[in-house]
C-alpha positions as CSV (number, residue, x, y, z in Angstrom):
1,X,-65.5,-23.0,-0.7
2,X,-65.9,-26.7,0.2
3,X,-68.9,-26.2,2.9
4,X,-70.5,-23.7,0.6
5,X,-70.2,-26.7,-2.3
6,X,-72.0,-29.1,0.0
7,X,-75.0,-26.5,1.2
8,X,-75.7,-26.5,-2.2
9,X,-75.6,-29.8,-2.8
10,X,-78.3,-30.6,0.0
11,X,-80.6,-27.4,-1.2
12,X,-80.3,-29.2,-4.6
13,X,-81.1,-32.5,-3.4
14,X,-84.4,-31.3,-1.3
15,X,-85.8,-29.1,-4.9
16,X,-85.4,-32.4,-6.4
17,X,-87.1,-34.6,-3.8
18,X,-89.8,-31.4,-4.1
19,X,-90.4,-32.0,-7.1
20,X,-90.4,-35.5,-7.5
21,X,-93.2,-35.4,-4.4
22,X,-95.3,-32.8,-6.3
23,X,-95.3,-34.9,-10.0
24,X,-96.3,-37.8,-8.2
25,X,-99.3,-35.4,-7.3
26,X,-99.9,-34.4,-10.4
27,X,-99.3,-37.8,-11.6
28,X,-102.0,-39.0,-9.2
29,X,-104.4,-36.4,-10.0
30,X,-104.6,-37.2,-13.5
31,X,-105.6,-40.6,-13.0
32,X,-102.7,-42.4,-13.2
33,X,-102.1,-40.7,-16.7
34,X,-98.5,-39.6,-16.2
35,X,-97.8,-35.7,-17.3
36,X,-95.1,-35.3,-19.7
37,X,-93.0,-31.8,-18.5
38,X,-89.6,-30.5,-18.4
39,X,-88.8,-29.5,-14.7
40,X,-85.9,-26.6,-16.0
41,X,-88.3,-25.3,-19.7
42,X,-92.2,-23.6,-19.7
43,X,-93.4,-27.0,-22.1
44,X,-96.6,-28.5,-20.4
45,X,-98.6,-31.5,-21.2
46,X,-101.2,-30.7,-23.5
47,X,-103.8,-33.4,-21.7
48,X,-103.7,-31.8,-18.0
49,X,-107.0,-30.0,-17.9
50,X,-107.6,-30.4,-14.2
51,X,-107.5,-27.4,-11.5
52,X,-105.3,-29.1,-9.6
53,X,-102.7,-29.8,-12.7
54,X,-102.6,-25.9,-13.5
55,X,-101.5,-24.9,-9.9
56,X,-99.2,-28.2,-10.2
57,X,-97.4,-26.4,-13.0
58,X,-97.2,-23.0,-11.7
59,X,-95.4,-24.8,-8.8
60,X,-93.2,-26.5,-11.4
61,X,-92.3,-23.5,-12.6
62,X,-91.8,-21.2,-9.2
63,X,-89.1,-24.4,-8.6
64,X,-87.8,-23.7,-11.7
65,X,-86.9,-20.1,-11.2
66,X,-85.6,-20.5,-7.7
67,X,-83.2,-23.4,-9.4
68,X,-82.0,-20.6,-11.9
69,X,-81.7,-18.1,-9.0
70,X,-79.6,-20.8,-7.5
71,X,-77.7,-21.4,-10.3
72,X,-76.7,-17.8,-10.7
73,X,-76.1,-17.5,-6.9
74,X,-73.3,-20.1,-7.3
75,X,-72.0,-18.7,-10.2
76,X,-71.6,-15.4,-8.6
77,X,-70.3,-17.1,-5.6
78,X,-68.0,-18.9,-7.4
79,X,-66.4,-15.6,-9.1
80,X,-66.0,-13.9,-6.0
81,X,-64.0,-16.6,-4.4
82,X,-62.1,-16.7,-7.1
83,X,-61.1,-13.1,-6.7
84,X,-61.3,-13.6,-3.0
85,X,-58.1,-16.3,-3.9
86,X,-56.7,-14.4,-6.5
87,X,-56.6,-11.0,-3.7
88,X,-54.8,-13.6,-1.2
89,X,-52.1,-15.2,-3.9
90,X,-51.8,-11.2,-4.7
91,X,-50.9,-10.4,-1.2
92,X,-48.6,-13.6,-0.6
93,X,-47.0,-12.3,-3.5
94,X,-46.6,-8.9,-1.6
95,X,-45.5,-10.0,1.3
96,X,-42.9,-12.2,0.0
97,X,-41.9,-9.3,-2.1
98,X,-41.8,-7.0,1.4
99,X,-39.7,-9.9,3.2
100,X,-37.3,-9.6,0.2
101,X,-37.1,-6.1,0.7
102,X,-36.7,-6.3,4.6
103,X,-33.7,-8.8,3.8
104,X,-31.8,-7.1,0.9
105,X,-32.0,-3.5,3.5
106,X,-30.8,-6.1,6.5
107,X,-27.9,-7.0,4.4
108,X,-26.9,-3.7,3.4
109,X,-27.5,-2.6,6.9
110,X,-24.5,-5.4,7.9
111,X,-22.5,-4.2,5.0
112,X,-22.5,-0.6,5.8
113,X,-21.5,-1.7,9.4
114,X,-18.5,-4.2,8.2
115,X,-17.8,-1.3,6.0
116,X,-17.9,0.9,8.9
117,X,-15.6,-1.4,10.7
118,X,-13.3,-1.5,8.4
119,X,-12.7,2.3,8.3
120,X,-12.0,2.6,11.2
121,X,-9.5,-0.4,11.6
122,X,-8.2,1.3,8.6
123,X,-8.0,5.1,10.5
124,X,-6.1,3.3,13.3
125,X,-3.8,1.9,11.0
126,X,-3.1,4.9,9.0
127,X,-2.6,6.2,12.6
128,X,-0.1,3.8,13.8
129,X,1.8,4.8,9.7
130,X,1.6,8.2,10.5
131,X,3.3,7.8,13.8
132,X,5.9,5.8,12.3
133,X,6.5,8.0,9.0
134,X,7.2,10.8,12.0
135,X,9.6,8.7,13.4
136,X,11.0,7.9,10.1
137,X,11.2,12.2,9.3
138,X,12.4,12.6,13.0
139,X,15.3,9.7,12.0
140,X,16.1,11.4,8.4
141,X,16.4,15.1,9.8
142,X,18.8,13.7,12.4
143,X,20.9,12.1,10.0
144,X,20.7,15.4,7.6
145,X,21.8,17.2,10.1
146,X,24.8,14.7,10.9
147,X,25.6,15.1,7.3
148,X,25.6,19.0,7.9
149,X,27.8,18.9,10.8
150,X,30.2,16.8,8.6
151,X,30.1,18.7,5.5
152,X,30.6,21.7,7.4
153,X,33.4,20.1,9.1
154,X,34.9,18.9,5.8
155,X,34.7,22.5,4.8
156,X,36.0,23.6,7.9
157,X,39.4,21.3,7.4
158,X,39.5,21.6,3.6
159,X,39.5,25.6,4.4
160,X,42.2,25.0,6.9
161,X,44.4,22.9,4.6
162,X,44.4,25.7,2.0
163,X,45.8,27.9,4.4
164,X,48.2,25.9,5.4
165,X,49.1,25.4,2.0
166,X,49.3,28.8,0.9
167,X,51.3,29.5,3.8
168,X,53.4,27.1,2.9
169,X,54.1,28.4,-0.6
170,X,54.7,31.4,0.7
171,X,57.0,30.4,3.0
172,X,58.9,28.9,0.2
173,X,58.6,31.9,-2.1
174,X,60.0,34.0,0.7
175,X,62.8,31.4,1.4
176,X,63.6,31.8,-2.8
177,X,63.4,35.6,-2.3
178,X,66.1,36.1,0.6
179,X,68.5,33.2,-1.4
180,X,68.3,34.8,-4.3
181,X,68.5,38.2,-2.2
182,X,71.5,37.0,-1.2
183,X,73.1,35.4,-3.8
184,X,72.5,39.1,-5.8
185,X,74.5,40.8,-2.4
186,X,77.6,38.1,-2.7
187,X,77.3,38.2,-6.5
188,X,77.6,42.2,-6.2
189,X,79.9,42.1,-3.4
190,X,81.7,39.3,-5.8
191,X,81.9,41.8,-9.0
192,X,83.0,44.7,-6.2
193,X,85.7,42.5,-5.2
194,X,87.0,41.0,-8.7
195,X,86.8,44.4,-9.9
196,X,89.4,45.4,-7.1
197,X,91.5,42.9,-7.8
198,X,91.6,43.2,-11.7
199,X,94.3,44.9,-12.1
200,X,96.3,42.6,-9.6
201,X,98.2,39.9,-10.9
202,X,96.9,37.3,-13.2
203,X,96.8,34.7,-10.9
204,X,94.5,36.2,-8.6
205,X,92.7,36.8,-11.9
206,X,92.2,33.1,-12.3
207,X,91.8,32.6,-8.7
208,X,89.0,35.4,-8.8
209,X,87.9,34.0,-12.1
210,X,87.6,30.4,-10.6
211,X,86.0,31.5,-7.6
212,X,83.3,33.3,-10.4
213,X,82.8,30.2,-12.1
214,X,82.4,28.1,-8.7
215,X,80.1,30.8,-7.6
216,X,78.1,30.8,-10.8
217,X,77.8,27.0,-10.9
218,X,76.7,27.3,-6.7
219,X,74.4,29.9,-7.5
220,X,72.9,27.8,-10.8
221,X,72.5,24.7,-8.5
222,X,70.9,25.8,-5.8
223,X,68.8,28.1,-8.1
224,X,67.8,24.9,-10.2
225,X,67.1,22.9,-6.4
226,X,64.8,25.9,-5.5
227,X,63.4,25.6,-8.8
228,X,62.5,22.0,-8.4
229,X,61.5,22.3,-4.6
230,X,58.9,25.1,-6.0
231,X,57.5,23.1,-8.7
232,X,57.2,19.9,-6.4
233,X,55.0,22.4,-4.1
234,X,52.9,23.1,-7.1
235,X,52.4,19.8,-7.7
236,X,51.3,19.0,-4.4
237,X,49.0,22.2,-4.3
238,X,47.9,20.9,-6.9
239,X,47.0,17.0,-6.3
240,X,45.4,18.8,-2.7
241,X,43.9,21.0,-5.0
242,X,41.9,18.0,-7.2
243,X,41.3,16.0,-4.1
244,X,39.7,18.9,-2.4
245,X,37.9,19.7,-6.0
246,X,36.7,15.7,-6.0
247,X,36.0,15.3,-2.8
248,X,33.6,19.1,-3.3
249,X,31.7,17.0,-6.3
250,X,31.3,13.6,-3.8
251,X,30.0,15.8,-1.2
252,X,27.3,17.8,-3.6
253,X,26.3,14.2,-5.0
254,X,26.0,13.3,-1.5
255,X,24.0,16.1,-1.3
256,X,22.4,15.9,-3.8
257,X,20.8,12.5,-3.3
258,X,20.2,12.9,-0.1
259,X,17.8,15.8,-1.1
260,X,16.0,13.7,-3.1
261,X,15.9,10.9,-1.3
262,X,14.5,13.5,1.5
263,X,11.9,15.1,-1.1
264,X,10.7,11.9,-2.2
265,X,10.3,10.6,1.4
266,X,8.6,13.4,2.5
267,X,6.4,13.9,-0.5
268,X,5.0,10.1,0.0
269,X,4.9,10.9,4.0
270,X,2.6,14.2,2.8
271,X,0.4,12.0,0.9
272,X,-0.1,9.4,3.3
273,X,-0.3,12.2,6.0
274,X,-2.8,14.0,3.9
275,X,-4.9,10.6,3.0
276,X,-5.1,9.7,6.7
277,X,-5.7,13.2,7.4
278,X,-8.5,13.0,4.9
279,X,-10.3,9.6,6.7
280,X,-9.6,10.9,9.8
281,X,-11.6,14.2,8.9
282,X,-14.5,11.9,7.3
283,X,-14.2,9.9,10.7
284,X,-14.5,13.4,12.2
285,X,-17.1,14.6,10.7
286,X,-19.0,11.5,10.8
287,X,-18.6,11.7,15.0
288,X,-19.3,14.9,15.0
289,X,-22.8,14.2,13.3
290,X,-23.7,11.3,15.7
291,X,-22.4,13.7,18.6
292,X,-25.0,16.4,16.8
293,X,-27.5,14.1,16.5
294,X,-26.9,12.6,20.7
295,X,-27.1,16.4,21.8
296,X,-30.3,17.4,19.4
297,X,-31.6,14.3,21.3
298,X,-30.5,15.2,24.5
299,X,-31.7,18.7,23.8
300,X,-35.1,17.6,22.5
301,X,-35.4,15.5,25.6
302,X,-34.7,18.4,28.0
303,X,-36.8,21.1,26.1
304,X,-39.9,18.7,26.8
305,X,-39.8,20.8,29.9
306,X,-40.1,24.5,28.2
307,X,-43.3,25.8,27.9
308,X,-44.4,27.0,24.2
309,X,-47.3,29.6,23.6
310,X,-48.2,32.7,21.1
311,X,-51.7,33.9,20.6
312,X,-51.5,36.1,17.3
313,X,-53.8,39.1,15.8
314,X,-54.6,41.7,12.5
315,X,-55.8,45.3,13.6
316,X,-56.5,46.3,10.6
317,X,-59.7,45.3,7.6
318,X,-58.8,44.5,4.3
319,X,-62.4,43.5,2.0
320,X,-60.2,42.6,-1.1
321,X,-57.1,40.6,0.2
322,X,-56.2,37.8,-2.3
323,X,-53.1,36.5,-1.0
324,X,-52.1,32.7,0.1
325,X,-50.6,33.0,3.6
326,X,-52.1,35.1,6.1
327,X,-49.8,36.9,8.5
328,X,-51.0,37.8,11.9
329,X,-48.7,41.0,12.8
330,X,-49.7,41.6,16.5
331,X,-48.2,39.7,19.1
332,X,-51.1,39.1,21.7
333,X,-49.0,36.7,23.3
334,X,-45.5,34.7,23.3
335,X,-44.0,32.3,25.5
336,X,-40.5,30.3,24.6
337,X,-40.5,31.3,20.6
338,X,-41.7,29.9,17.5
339,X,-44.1,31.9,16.0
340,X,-42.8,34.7,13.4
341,X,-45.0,37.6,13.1
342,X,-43.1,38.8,9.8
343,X,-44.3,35.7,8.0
344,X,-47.2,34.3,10.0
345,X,-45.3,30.7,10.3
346,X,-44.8,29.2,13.7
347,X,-41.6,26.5,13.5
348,X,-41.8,24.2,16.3
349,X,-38.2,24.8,18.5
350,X,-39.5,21.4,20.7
351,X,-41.1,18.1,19.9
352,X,-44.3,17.3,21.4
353,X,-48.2,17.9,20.8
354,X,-49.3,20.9,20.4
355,X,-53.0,22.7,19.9
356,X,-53.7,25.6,16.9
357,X,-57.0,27.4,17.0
358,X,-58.1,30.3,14.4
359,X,-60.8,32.8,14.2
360,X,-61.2,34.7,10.8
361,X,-64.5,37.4,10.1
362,X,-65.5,37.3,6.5
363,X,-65.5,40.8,4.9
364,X,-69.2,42.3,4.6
365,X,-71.4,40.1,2.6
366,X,-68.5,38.0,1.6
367,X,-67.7,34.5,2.4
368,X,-63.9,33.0,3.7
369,X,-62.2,29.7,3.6
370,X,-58.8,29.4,5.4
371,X,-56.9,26.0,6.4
372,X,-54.6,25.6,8.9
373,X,-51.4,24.0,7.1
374,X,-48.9,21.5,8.8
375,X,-45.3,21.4,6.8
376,X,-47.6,22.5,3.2
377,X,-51.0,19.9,3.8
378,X,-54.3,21.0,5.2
379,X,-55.2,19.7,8.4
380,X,-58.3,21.7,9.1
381,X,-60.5,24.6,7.6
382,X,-62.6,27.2,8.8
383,X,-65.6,28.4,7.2
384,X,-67.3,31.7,6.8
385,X,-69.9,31.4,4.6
386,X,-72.5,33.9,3.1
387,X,-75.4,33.1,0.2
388,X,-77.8,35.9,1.2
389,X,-77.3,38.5,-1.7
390,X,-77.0,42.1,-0.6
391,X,-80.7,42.1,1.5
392,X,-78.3,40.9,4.9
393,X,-76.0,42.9,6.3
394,X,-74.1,40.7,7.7
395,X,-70.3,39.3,9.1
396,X,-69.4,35.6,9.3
397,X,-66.9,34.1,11.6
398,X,-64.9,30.8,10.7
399,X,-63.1,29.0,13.6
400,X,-61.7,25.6,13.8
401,X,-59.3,23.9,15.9
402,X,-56.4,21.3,15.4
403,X,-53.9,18.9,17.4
404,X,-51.0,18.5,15.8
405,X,-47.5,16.4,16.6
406,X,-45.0,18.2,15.8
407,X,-41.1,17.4,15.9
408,X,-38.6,20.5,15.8
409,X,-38.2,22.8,12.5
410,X,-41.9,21.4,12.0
411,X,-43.9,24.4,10.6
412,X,-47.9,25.3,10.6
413,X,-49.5,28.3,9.1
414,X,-52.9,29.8,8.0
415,X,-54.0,29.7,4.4
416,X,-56.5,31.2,2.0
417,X,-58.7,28.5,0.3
418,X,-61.1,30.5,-1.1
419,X,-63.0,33.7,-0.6
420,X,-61.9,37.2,-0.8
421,X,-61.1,39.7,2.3
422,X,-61.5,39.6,5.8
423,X,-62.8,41.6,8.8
424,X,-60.8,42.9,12.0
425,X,-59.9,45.7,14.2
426,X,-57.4,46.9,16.8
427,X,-59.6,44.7,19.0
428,X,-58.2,42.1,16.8
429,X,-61.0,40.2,15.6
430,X,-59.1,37.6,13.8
431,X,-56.3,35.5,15.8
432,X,-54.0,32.5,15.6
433,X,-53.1,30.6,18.5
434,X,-50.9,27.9,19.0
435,X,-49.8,26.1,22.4
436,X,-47.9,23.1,23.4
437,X,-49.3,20.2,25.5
438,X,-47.3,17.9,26.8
């Protein structure tokens, strides 16, 4: 702006000197009489008669308008470097706002991957838990089934002592049973005896009844000792009786606890089991992606070596079809797959470049338009076109041809834009074709 400032600076500077040079003239030709004039309005002096005055003037004033011309010139410089700097502060603004951008997705790109980090620092230590919480359930079914072993021991002896408790009671009741067995016999064979001897003399009846009395009093003590000997065995059934009864209640709180304890272990080493099964499975899934992902890559780079190919036809006319897609049903051709003759859409199984070509006949006296169509936007059109009336008989044939890059799943197909029907045959006057390059 600075140079263009100074140019016309000096292309003002000459005008002036121009016109300074040419009043002089003018000046001169009058006489000496100066001539009174603006150099920028149309006033003239009133007292210039002279030839050489008027075409003084008309030079004045051809000076004048290529002043204003310059004048506007400027000004319309002027604007358009202003826009010219307002377009560049715009696009400073831009790219600032761009660098922005480029740094805020750089951070989030380290975040992800500290993120990412972290995950699996955290996998491996859910890992390392997981092997310990088996441990710790390896550890706690030992020790249940130690308590198993001694429970079922403790039942074992507690069982045993019953038995040998009951066998001592009835031991003892058997003892009571043959003394008291026996002390019926003597006390019959007593009766038996002292009935013999009643009628005897008096003194044996004392003797007898003496010997009745010390039997009686033999047969009460020893029946009150048995007595007492059976109810200290009670009580010692029974004080086995409560032990075995409390020690049945410790061992089912025992038990009972140690069920919990067990249930509550083993639910938190389920959750923990199921959360680290849970990242691991995300982990999985994510590896399983990237190894999708390496093989499509791997695959994609080996398939650059399979050839693809189809060349595609209609055997049949149809002067009316309206439809959007147009499906070519004949086969002419197929190499490696891709084209489907159900739908008319070829879906790229490689990347690389490939090459479509169509041929379509307008219908009699009717004119076509049909693009070829890369994932739903035209990339080409063929043209059949017909503005003769009904004097002509006469087919048109569109054709057009199209290079394409196309990555796999990529699809292309052939549209109706406009027009109505088409011409073919069994010799299949309308095709598609599609190959790939390279």
């Amino acid at each position: 702006m600075g140079w263009k400032h100074s140019c016309f600076s000096r292309c003002h500077l000459q005008l002036r000197e121009r016109l300074r040079l040419q009043h002089r003239c003018v000046y001169s030709a009058n006489g000496g009489a100066p001539a009174y004039s603006s150099l920028l309005t149309d006033a003239e002096n009133k007292t210039s008669t002279t030839l050489e005055g008027k075409h003084a003037w008309n030079d004045v004033d051809f000076l004048r308008q290529k002043i204003n011309q310059e004048t506007v010139i400027r000004l319309s410089l002027v604007k358009n470097v202003q826009a010219l700097v307002s377009d560049v502060n715009l696009m400073k603004k831009s790219i600032t706002t761009s660098e922005m951008t480029i740094s805020a997705l750089q951070q989030t790109i380290e975040t992800l991957n500290i993120r990412v980090d972290s995950l699996e620092e955290e996998n491996k230590r859910l890992k390392e838990s997981s092997v310990d919480y088996q441990e710790s359930i390896h550890d706690l079914e030992t020790t249940l089934e130690t308590v198993n072993v001694s429970v079922n021991s403790l039942n074992e002896n507690l069982n045993t002592s019953q038995e040998q408790n009951d066998e001592k009671r009835q031991d003892i009741v058997n003892k009571t049973n043959r003394v008291l067995e026996d002390i019926k016999v003597e006390v019959r064979y007593l009766s038996v005896t002292l009935f013999d001897f009643k009628d005897h003399t008096a003194t044996k009846d004392e003797i007898n009844n003496k010997k009745l009395l010390d039997i009686e009093r033999v047969f009460n003590t020893s029946f009150e000792e048995l007595q007492a000997g059976n109810l200290d065995v009670k009580r010692q059934f029974n004080e086995i009786k409560d032990n075995v009864h409390g020690l049945e209640e410790v061992i089912l709180e025992y038990q009972k606890a140690m069920t919990e304890n067990l249930t509550t272990t083993i639910a938190d080493v389920d959750t923990q089991i199921r959360k680290s099964e849970y990242e691991r499975l995300k982990l999985s899934a994510a590896v399983s992606s990237l190894e999708a992902f390496r093989l499509n890559m791997t695959k994609s780079s080996c398939d650059k070596n399979i050839n693809t190919a189809f060349s595609a036809g209609i055997s049949t006319n149809d002067d009316n079809w309206t439809g959007s897609t147009l499906v070519f049903p004949d086969v002419i051709y197929s190499e490696g797959k891709g084209y489907d003759s159900n739908t008319g859409v070829f879906t790229a199984p490689t990347e690389g470049t490939y090459l479509f070509y169509i041929s379509i006949q307008s219908a009699f006296q009717k004119y076509s338009h049909f693009d070829v169509v890369f994932n739903g936007s035209t990339k080409v059109q063929s043209l059949a076109w017909y503005d003769s009336g009904s004097t002509i008989r006469i087919h048109q044939t569109g054709t057009n041809l199209v290079i394409l890059y196309l990555t796999v799943g990529d699809r292309v197909w052939v549209k109706r834009a406009g027009g109505v029907g088409y011409y073919s045959n069994d010799k299949h006057v309308c095709t598609f074709s599609g190959i790939r390059l390279y």
